[in-house]
N, C-alpha and C positions, 0 to 999 in steps of 0.2 A: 238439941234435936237435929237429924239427920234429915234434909229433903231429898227424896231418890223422884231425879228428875229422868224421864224415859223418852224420847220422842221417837215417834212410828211413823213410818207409813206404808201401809200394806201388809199389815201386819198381823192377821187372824189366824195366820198356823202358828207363830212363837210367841206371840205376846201372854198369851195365857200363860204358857210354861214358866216364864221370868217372871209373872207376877204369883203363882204358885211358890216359887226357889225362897220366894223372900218372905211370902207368909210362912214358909215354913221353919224361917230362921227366929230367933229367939231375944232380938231387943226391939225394947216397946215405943222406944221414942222415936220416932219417926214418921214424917208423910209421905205418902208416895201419889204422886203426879206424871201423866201418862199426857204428853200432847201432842194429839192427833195433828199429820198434815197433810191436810187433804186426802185421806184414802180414800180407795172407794170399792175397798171388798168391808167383812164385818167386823174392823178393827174395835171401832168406836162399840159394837153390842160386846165384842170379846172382854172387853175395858170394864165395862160396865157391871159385870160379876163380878169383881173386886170392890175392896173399899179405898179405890183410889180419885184422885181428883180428876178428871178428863179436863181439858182444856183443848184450843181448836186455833192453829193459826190462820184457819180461813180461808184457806188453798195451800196448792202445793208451792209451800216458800223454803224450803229445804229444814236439813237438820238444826244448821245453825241459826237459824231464825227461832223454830223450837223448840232449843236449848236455852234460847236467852228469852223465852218467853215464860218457861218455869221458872225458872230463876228469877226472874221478877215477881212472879207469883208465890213464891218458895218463902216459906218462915225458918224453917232451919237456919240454927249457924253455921253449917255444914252442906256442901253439895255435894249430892253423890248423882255424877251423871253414869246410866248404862245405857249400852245399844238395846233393842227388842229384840233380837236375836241370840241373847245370850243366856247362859244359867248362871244362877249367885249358888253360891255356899252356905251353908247355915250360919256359919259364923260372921259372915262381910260386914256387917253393918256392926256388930260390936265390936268386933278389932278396927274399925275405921274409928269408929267414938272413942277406944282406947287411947289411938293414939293422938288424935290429935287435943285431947284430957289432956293429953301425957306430956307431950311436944307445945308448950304453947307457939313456939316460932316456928314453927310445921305451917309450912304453906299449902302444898300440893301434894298427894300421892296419888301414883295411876298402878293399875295391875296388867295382865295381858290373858292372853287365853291357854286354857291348858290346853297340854299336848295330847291329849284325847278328843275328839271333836264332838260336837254331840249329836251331828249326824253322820251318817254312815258314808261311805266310800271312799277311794281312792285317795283322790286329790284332797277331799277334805283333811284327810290323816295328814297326809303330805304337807299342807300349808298349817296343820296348828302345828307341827314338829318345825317346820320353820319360823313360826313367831316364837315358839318357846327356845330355840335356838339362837334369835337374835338377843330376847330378853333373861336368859338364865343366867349370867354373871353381870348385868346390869346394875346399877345405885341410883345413878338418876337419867335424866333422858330431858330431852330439849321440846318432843311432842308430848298432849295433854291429850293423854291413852284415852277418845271418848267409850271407848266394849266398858272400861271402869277406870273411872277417875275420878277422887274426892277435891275439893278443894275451898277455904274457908271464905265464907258468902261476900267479909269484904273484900277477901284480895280478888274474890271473883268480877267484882265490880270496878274494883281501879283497875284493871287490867283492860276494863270495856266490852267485857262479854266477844261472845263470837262474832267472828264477821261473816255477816248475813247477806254479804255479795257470793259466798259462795251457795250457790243454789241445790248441790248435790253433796254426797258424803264423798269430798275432794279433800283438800289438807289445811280445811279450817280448823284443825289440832296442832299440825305444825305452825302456823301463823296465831292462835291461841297462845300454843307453849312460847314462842319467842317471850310475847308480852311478859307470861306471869312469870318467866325467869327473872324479868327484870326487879322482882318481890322477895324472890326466893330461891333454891333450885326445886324441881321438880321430882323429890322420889318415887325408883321403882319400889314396892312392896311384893316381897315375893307368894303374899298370903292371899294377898286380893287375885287368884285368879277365879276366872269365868270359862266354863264353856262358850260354846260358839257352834253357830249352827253357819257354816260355808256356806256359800253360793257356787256355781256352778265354775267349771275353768272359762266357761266361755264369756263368762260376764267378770270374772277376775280378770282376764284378756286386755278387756275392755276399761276393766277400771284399773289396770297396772299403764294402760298408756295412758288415759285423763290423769292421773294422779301424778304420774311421774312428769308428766309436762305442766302440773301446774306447780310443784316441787321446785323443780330446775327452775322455771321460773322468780319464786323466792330464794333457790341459791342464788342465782344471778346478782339478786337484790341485796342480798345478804352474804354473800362468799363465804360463809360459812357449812361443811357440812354436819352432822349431826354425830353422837356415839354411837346408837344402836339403830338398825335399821339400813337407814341412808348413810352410809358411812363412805367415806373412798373404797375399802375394799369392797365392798358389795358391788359398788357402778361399776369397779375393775374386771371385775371378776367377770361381772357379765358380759362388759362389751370385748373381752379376749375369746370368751365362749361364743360368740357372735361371729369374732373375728375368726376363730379356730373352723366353726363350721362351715363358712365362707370359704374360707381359703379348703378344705376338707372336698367340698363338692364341687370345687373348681379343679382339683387336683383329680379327679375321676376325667378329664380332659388334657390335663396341662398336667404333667406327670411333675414338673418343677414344681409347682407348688404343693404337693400332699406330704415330702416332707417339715415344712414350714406349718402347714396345720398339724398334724402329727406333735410337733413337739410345742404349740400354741395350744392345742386339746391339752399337750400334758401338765403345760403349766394352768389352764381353768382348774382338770382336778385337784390339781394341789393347792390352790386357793379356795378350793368348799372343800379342803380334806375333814373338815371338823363336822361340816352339816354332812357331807356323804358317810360318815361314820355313825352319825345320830341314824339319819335312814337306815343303814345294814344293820345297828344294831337292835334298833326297835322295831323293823317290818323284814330284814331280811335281805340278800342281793338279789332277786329279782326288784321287789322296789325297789333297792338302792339303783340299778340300772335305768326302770323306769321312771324314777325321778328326778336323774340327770337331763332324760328328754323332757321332762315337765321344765325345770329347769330352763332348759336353753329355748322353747317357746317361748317361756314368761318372757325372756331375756330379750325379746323381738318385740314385744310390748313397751317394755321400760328402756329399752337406747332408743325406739321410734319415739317414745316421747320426747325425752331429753333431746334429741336432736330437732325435732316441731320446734320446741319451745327457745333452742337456741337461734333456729330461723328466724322465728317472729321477732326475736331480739333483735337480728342483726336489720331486717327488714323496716322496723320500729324505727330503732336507731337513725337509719339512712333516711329515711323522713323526716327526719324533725331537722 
């Protein structure tokens, strides 16, 4: 049996839709558990039209508290954690039970979001063509994808569950995935994908600099970086685009430096030539342009982190 473990919070406009996705798929074995944390719009009555378990961690104690609080209540041999924000496919849950029938030494598989969003706008389009862009030639992967990731109830347990110090959806995946590699690797499945319903840029903003600073932080700990996703090129890329546009608006003064940005922009593009070709060929060159400047925002987000968190190292450090 498969337990599809769900945790929400604030969750009364998607929750219903994800739990619709799955009634509408077509194997029987499975429970589905829905645990509330702390909301306080109508998550918990939206839950309650289902024939799913509600459970309650009794405030707001984050994802990973509510992750490992199904799972302990979960009968399944099988955990299939989704975000609440997401849509399944009719088939998820029988191809997850295929394979892991199939595979007995099959530890983990995580999926990612398709390249269509499932809400509308802009930026939405733009960041699922970029997770399907990091994840389309991927095998396995070092984070434990929670939009959908299966994985079998004991190795869930030796591995110790999430860590429920982290209180918001920060990279208690990546600190997850280290653990359960040490069991297995982690495969991508290119079948498991999910919709995904974005949040706004301005709250991706926000959470590309909490994330990336608490990130860098376990690279530090870890000196290791990851295949997909947080890779070296990716952090290169962006802090030259940083550096490029710096040096670019400084050269509107200082005539010496704009061609030093000039050919600093030229080498950013050529390090996203592959995602900038993804943009033009699926929305076109005006998005492709405008999501270069999406782009080099985010990019203000994620080196401010990395750079916080190498402070508070060096700061750390020099105390003790």
């Amino acid at each position: 049996m498969i337990s599809v473990i769900i945790p929400v919070y604030n969750g009364e406009n998607t929750l219903g839709v994800l739990l619709d996705s799955l009634a509408a798929g077509n194997y029987g074995e499975r429970e589905l558990i829905v645990v509330d944390d702390g909301s306080i719009d109508r998550t918990r009555e939206a839950a309650s039209k289902y024939p799913a378990r509600l459970l309650s961690t009794g405030g707001r104690r984050g994802p990973a508290a509510a992750r490992n609080l199904g799972a302990k209540e979960a009968k399944g041999g099988v955990l299939l954690f989704l975000d609440a924000d997401t849509v399944a496919r009719p088939d998820l849950l029988c191809h997850i039970a295929e394979r892991f029938t199939n595979e007995p030494q099959l530890v983990a598989i995580v999926g990612y979001y398709d390249k269509v969003p499932w809400n509308r706008g802009k930026f939405a389009r733009y960041k699922a063509l970029m997770v399907h862009y990091w994840f389309r030639n991927a095998a396995v992967m070092e984070s434990f994808e929670t939009c959908c990731g299966a994985i079998r109830r004991e190795a869930f347990f030796k591995a110790g569950g999430f860590d429920e110090s982290y209180i918001d959806a920060d990279v208690e995946d990546y600190e997850f995935g280290y653990r359960v590699m040490e069991q297995g690797p982690i495969q991508v499945d290119h079948r498991m994908i999910v919709g995904h319903h974005f949040p706004s840029f301005s709250k991706n903003f926000r959470n590309y600099y909490r994330r990336s600073k608490l990130w860098m932080a376990l690279f530090l700990s870890r000196r290791k970086f990851e295949s997909t996703a947080t890779t070296p090129g990716e952090g290169i890329s962006r802090m030259v685009g940083i550096g490029a546009a710096g040096l670019l608006i400084l050269g509107l003064f200082w005539n010496i430096l704009l061609y030093p940005g000039l050919f600093a922009f030229a080498v950013y593009l050529y390090l996203l030539r592959g995602f900038l070709a993804l943009l033009r060929d699926e929305e076109g060159i005006l998005f492709l342009l405008w999501g270069i400047g999406v782009h080099l925002a985010s990019s203000i987000a994620v080196v401010g982190g990395i750079a916080a968190a190498i402070i508070n190292r060096c700061i750390f450090t020099k105390s003790k």
